[in-house]
matplotlib code that plots the C-alpha trace (Angstrom):
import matplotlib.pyplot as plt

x = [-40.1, -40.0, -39.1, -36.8, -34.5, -34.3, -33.7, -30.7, -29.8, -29.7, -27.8, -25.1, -24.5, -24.3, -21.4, -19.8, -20.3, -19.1, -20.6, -24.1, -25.2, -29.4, -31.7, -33.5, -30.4, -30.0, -33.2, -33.7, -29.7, -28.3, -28.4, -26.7, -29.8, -32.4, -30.9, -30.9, -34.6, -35.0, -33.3, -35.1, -38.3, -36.9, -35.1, -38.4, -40.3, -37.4, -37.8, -41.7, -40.9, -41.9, -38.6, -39.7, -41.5, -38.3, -36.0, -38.2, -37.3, -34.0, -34.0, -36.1, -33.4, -30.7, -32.1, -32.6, -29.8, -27.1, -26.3, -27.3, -28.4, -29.6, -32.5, -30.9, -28.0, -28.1, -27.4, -27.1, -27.8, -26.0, -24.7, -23.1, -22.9, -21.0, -21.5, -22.7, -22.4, -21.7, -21.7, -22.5, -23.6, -24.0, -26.9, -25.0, -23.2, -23.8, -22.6, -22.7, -23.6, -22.1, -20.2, -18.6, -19.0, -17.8, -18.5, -17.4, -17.1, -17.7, -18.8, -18.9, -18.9, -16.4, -18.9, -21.3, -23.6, -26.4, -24.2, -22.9, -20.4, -20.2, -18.5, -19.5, -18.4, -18.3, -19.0, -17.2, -15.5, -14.4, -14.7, -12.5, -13.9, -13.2, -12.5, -13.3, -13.8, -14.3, -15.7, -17.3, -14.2, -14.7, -13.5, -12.8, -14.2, -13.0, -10.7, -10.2, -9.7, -8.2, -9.3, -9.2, -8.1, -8.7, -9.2, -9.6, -8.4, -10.0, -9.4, -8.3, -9.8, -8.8, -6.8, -5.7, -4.8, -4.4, -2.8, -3.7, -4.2, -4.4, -2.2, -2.5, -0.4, -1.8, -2.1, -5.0, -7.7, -7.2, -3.7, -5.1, -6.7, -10.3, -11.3, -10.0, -11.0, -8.0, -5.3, -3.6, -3.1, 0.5, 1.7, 3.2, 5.5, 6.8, 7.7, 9.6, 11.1, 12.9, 14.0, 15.5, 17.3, 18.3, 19.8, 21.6, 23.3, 24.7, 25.7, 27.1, 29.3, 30.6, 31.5, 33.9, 35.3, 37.1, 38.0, 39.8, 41.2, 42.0, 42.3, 41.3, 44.1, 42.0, 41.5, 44.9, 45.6, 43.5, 45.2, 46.3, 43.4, 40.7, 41.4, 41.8, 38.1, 36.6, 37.5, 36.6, 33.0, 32.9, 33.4, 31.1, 28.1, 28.5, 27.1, 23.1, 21.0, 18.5, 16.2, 15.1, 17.5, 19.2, 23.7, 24.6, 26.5, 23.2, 21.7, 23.6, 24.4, 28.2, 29.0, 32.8, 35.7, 39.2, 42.9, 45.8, 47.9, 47.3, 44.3, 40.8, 38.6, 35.2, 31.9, 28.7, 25.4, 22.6, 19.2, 21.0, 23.6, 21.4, 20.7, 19.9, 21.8, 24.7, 27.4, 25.9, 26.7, 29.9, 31.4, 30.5, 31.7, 35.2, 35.6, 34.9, 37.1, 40.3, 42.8, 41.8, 44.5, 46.6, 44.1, 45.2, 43.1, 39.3, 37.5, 33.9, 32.6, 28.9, 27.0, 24.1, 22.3, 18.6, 18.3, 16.5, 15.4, 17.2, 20.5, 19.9, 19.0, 22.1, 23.9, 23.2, 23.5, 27.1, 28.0, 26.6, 28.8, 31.9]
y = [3.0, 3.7, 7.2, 6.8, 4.6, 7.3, 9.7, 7.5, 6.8, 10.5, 11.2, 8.8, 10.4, 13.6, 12.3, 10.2, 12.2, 16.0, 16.7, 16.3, 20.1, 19.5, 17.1, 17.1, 16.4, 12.9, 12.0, 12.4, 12.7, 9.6, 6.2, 4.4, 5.2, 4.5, 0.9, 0.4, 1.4, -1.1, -3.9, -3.1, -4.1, -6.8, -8.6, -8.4, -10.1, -12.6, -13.7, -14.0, -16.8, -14.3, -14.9, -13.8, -10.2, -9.8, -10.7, -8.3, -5.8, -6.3, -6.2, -3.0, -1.4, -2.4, -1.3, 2.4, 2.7, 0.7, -1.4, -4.8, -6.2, -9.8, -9.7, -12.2, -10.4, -9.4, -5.5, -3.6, -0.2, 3.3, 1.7, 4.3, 3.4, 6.5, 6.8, 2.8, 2.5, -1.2, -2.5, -6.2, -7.8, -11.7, -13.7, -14.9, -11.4, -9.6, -6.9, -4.6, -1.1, 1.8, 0.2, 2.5, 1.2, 3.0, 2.3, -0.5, -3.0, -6.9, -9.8, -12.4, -15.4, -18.8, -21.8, -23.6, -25.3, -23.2, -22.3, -19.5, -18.2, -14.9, -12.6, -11.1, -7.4, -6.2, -2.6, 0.3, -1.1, 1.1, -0.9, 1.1, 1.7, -1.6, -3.8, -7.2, -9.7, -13.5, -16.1, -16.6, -14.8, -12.5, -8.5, -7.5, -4.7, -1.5, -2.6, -0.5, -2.2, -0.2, 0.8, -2.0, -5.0, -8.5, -10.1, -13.8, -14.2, -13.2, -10.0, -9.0, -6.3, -2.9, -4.0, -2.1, -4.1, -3.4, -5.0, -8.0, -10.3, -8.7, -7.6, -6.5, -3.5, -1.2, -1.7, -3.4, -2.2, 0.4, 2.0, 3.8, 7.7, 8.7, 9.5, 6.2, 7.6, 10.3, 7.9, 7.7, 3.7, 2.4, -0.4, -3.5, -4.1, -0.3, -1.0, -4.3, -2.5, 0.5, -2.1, -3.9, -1.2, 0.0, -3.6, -3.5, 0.2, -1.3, -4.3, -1.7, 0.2, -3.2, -4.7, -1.1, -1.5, -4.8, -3.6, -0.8, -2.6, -6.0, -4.8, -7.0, -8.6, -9.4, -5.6, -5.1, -8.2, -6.9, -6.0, -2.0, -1.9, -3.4, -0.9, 1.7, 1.0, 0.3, 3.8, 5.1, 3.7, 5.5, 8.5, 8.4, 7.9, 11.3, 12.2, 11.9, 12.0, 15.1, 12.8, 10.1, 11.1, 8.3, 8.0, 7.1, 3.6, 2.4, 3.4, 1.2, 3.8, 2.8, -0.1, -0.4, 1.2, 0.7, 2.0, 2.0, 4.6, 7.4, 7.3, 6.0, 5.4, 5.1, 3.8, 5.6, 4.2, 6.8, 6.3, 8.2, 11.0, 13.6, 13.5, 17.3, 15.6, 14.1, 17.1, 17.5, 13.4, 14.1, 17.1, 15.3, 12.4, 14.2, 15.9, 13.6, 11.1, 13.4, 13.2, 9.4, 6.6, 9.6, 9.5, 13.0, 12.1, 11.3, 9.9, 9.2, 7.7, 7.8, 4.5, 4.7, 1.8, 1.2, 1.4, -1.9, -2.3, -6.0, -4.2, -1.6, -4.5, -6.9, -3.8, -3.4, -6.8, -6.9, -3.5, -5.2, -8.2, -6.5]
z = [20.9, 17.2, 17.9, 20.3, 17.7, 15.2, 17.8, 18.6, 15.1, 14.1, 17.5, 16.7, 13.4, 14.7, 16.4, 13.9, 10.8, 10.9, 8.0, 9.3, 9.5, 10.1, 11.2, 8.0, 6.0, 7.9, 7.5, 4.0, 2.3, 4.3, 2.8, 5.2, 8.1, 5.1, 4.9, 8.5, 8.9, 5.6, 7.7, 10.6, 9.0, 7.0, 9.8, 11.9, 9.0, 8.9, 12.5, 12.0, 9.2, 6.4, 4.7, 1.0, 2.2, 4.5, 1.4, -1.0, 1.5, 1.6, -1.7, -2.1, 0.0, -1.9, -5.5, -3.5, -1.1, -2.8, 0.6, 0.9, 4.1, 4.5, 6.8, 8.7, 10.2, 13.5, 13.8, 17.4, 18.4, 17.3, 13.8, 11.7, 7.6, 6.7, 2.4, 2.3, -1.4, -2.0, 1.8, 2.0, 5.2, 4.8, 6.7, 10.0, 10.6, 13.9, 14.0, 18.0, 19.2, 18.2, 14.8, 12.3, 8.8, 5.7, 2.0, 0.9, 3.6, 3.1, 5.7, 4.0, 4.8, 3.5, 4.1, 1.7, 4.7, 6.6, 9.5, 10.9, 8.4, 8.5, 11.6, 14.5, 15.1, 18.8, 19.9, 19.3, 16.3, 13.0, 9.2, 7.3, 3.5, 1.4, 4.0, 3.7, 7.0, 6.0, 7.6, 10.9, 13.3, 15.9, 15.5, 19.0, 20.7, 19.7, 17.2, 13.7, 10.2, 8.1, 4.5, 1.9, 4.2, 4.1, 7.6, 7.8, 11.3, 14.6, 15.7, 19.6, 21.1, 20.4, 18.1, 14.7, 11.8, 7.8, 4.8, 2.7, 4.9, 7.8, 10.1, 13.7, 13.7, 16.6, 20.3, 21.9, 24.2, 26.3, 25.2, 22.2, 21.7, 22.9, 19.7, 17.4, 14.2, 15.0, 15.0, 12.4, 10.7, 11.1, 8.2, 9.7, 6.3, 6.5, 9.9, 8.6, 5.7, 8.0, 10.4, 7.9, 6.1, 9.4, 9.7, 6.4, 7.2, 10.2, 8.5, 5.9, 8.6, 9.8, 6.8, 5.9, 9.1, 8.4, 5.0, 6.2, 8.9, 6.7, 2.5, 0.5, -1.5, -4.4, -5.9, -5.1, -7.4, -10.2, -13.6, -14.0, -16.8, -15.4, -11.8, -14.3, -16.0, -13.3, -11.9, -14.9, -14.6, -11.2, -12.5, -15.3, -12.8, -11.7, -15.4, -15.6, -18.3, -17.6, -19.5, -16.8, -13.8, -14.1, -14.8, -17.8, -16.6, -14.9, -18.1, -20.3, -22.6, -21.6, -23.7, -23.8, -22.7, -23.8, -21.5, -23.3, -20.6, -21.4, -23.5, -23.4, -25.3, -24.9, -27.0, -26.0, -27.2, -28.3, -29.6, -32.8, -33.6, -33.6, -30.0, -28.7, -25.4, -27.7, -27.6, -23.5, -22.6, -24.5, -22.7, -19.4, -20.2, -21.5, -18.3, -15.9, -17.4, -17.5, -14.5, -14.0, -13.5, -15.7, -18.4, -20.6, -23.7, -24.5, -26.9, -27.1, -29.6, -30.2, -31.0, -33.0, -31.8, -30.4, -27.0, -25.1, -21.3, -21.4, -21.9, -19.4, -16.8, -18.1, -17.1, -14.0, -13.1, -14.4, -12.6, -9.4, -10.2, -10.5]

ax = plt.figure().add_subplot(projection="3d")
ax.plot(x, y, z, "-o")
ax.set_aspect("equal")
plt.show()
C-alpha cells in the first residue's frame, strides 16, 4: 500500500514536472512530495485524536520543506506541489486527485468559528504560483487559476480565471486543450480595454463624419490670432525633444506665443541657456513655424526657468481644452 502511493506520487511527477530526469532526484530533491509524505503521517495522527504529534509533524515539515500543511486538510491522490516554497493549506481544505499546485499558493480560509472555512479543490485543477483562494467555495473541476490571483467566489468547472479578484476568463469544461498547462492565460480587463478602444475609434470615425459633413461654426468664428496660434501649436508638436520622446507642446516647454501677421514670436522655456539641445529645439522650432498662417519671421526666445511636472500636466490639460 505504502509503496504503491509513492509509486503513484513519483509517477504523477514524472508527468507534471519535465524537469524530473531520475527516480532518485524526486525522491530526494523534491519538497513538494517530502511535504505530502509529512502530511500523510500527520493527517493520520490527526484523525486518531493525536492532534499535538500530528501538529509537531506538520510543523516538522514546514521548518524542512518550507510548505505548510495543517494535518487536517483533506488531500487526494496524484497531488503535484511543483517548487512549494511558501504553500499554505488551511485545516478545512480538500483538495482532489491529480491537483497541480505551484509555489506560492494560499487556502485560507475567512471565518473565526470551527467550521469549514477553507475551500475544496476538485480534480484535475491547476493553482497557478501565488494564488490565493479564500473562504470555503468550491474550485470546479479542471479549472486553472492563474498566477497571483485572488479568488473569493466559487469557481465552475473548467473554468480559467485570473486578476484581483478573480475573474472567469476562459471557457468551461470540456472546450479547452488536452494538455491545460499549454494554454495560454487570457486577461478579462485587456479584453475590455481593446473593446473599448475599438469602441472609441469608431466613435472617432463617426464623429469626423458629421464634421465634415456639418463644420462647425464655432472655429470658423474664432479670432485670426487665436486660429493662427493654435496652428502654430500644431506644428510645433512635430518637434520632440530626443531627451524623453516626448513634443515640445506636450512638454510645456511652450509657454507663450505672440502673432502679429507676419511675425511670431515665441517664448521657449529651458532648464537653462546652455542647453546642448538649445540651438537643436531652436532650429526646429524656426522651421517648422515658417509658412504658417504667412508667418515669414521667427523668433524664439529662450526662457531660463525651472522646469516642474505641475506645469507640464496644466499643459496638457489646457491643450486638451482647447
Amino acid at each position: 500500500m505504502v509503496f504503491n502511493r509513492i509509486r503513484e506520487d513519483i509517477k504523477a511527477i514524472y508527468g507534471r514536472d519535465p524537469a524530473a530526469r531520475s527516480t532518485p532526484e524526486i525522491l530526494f530533491c523534491y519538497p513538494g512530495l517530502h511535504a505530502l509524505w509529512f502530511h500523510r503521517r500527520a493527517h493520520w495522527l490527526w484523525l486518531h485524536n493525536l492532534k499535538f504529534s500530528a501538529r509537531f509533524v506538520s510543523h516538522l515539515s514546514r521548518f524542512l520543506t518550507g510548505i505548510e500543511i495543517h494535518p487536517g486538510a483533506q488531500l487526494g491522490h496524484r497531488i503535484v506541489i511543483d517548487h512549494g516554497m511558501s504553500i499554505v493549506i488551511g485545516e478545512t481544505a480538500e483538495v482532489g486527485n491529480k491537483v497541480l499546485i505551484y509555489m506560492g499558493v494560499v487556502l485560507g480560509g475567512t471565518a473565526l468559528e470551527n467550521i469549514k472555512r477553507h475551500p475544496t479543490i476538485e480534480d484535475d485543477v491547476i493553482l497557478g504560483s501565488g494564488a490565493i483562494v479564500l473562504g470555503p467555495i468550491r474550485i470546479g473541476k479542471g479549472a486553472k487559476v492563474g498566477a497571483g490571483s485572488v479568488v473569493v467566489r466559487p469557481v465552475p468547472p473548467g473554468a480559467t480565471v485570473v486578476g484581483v479578484p478573480g475573474r472567469i476568463a476562459g471557457p468551461e469544461y470540456g472546450t479547452t486543450r488536452e494538455d491545460p498547462t499549454e494554454e495560454v492565460m487570457p486577461d478579462p480587463m485587456l479584453r475590455v480595454i481593446s473593446r473599448l478602444l475599438d469602441r472609441q475609434n469608431q466613435l472617432e470615425e463617426r464623429l469626423r463624419t458629421l464634421e465634415q459633413v456639418h463644420p462647425d461654426p464655432v472655429a470658423a468664428a474664432l479670432p485670426q490670432d487665436v486660429v493662427c496660434e493654435n496652428q502654430v501649436r500644431d506644428a510645433l508638436k512635430e518637434v520632440l525633444d530626443p531627451e524623453v520622446g516626448i513634443d515640445i507642446v506636450d512638454l510645456g516647454l511652450i509657454k507663450e506665443i505672440r502673432e502679429n501677421g507676419t511675425v511670431v514670436e515665441i517664448d521657449m522655456v529651458l532648464t537653462c541657456k546652455a542647453c546642448p539641445l538649445s540651438d537643436h529645439l531652436t532650429d526646429q522650432v524656426k522651421r517648422r513655424a515658417l509658412g504658417v498662417c504667412g508667418i515669414k519671421q521667427v523668433t524664439v526666445n529662450l526662457l531660463d526657468e525651472p522646469w516642474n511636472w505641475d506645469r507640464f500636466v496644466k499643459q496638457r490639460g489646457t491643450l486638451r481644452q482647447i
